[in-house]
C-alpha positions in Angstrom: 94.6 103.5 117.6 93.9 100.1 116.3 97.5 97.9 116.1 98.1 97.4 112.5 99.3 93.7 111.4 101.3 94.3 108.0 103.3 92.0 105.9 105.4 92.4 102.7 105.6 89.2 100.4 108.7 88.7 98.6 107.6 86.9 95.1 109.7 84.3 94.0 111.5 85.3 90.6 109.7 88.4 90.2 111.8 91.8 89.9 109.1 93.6 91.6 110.3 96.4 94.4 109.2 98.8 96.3 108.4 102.2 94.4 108.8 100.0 90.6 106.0 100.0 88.3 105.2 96.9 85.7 104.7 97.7 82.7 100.7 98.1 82.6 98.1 96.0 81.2 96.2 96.7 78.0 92.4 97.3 78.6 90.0 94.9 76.3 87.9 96.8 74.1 84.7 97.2 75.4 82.9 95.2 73.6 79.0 94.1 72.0 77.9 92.4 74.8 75.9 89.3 73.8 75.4 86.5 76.1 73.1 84.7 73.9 72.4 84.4 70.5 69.6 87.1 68.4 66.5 85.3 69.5 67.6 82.9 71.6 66.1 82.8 74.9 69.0 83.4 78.0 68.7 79.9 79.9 68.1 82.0 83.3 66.4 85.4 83.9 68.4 88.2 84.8 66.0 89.1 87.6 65.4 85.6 89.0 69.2 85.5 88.9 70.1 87.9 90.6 67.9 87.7 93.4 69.3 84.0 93.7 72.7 84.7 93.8 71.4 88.1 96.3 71.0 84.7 98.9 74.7 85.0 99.4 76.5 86.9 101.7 79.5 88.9 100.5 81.9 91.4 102.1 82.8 94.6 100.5 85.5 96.1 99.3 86.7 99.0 97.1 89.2 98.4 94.4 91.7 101.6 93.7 94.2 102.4 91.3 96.4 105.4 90.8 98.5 106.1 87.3 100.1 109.0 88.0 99.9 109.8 84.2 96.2 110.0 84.6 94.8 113.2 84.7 91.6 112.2 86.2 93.6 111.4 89.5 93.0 108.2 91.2 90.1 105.5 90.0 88.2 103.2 92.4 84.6 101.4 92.5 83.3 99.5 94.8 83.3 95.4 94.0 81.9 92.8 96.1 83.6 90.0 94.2 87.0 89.7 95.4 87.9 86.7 96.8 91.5 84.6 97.6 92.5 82.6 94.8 96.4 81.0 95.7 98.7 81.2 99.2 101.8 80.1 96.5 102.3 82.2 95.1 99.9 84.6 96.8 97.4 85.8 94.2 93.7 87.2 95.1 91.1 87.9 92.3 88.1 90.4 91.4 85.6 90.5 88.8 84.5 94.0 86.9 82.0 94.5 84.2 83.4 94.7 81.0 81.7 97.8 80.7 82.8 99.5 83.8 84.5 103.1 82.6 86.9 102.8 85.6 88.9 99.2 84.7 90.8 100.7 82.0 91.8 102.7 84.3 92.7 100.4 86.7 94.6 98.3 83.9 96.8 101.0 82.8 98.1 102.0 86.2 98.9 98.1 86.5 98.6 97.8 90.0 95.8 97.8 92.2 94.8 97.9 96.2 91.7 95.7 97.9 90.8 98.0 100.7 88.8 95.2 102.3 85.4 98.0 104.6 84.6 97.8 107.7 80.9 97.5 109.3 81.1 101.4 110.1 81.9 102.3 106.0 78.6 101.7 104.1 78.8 105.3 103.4 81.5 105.6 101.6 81.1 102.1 99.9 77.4 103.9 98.5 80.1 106.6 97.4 82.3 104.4 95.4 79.2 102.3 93.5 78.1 105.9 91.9 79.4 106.4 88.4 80.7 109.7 87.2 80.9 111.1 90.6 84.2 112.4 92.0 84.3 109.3 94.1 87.8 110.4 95.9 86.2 113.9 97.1 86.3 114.0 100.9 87.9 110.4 101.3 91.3 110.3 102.8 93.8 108.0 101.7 97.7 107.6 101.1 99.6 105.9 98.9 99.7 101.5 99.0 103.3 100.9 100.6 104.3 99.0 97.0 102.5 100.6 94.5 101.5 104.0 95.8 97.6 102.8 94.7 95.6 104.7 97.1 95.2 103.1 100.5 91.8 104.3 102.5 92.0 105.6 105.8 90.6 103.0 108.6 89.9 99.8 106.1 89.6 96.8 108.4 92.4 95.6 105.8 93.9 95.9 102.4 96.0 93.9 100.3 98.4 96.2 97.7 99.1 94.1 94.1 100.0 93.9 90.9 97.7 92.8 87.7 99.5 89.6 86.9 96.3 88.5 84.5 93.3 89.2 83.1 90.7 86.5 81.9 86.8 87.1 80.3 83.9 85.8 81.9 80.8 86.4 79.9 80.4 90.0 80.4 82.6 90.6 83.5 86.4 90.2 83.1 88.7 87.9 85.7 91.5 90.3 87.0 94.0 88.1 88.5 96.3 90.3 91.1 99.5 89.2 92.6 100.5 90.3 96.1 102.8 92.5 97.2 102.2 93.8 100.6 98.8 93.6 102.7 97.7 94.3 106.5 95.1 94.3 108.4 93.7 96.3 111.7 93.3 94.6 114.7 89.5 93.6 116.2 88.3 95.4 112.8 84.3 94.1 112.0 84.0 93.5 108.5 81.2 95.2 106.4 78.5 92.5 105.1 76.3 92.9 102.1 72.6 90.4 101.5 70.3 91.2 99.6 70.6 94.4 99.2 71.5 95.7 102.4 74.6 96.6 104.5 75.1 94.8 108.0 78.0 93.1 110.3 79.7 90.1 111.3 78.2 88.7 115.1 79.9 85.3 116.4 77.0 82.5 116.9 76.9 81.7 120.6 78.7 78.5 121.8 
């Protein structure tokens, strides 16, 4: 078994601890989405703007939440946009559609987990991008060591957090997350995503 590198951070001035819940965020409304004005002609097309953008190289991760007054059970989707956003104090971000059904979700639990795949989980990523499915079905998982948000078995890493703020951008909302714990298993190979398809990380020579 792969050696598992994990550590807690300790947020200065915040009363979070292990097993507490913040009081959750408030989903937006999902709202009318216009980018541009009626009969005004978008700046860029969609297509040609995507495939652009499809140029760069992401990994892939899925995004779970777990409000134990939820009824539907857990929530997840996959999201390619997570990135790092501060070491001090230590805060990561993603970005969701403001349509997506499963952020409101997310935002009333309060509390998230980045389970960062690896190269061997393209599979269960494809599962987690379908909407309406019962995306948990078959997936094993147990609960984030801070916020009990579920943790998926054999992620290359994960990083457990708290929603500390939410910002809109156009017609995707900001999530801001602070951390709380996070780890990572040894020697793991990250899954990539280009253009449309799945591959792996390979060290150039010399």
């Amino acid at each position: 078994m792969a050696a598992i590198a994990v550590r807690y951070l300790g947020s200065v001035g915040a009363a979070n601890t292990a097993g507490a819940r913040e009081a959750p965020v408030e989903p937006l409304p999902r709202p009318h989405l216009r980018a541009v004005a009626e009969g005004e002609r978008p700046p860029v097309e969609p297509g040609e703007f995507r495939r652009v953008l499809g140029s760069f190289a992401s990994g892939v991760t899925i995004v779970t939440a777990h409000d134990p007054d939820d009824p539907a059970g857990p929530a997840g989707f996959a999201c390619q946009s997570f990135a790092s956003l501060s070491l001090d104090p230590p805060l990561v971000t993603f970005m969701v559609a403001r349509t997506s059904t499963t952020w409101p979700r997310i935002a009333r639990a309060g509390a998230f987990c980045v389970n960062v795949l690896g190269a061997d989980q393209g599979a269960l990523c494809r599962g987690f991008a379908v909407s309406g499915a019962d995306k948990f079905a078959g997936v094993a998982y147990g609960p984030a060591p801070v916020t009990g948000s579920p943790l998926l078995d054999s992620v290359a890493a994960w990083i457990d957090c708290h929603v500390q703020a939410v910002h809109t951008g156009g017609d995707h909302l900001i999530v801001v997350g602070r951390v709380a714990a996070l780890g990572a298993t040894d020697g793991a190979v990250p899954l990539l995503f280009h253009r449309g398809v799945f591959g792996r990380f390979a060290p150039l020579d010399g």
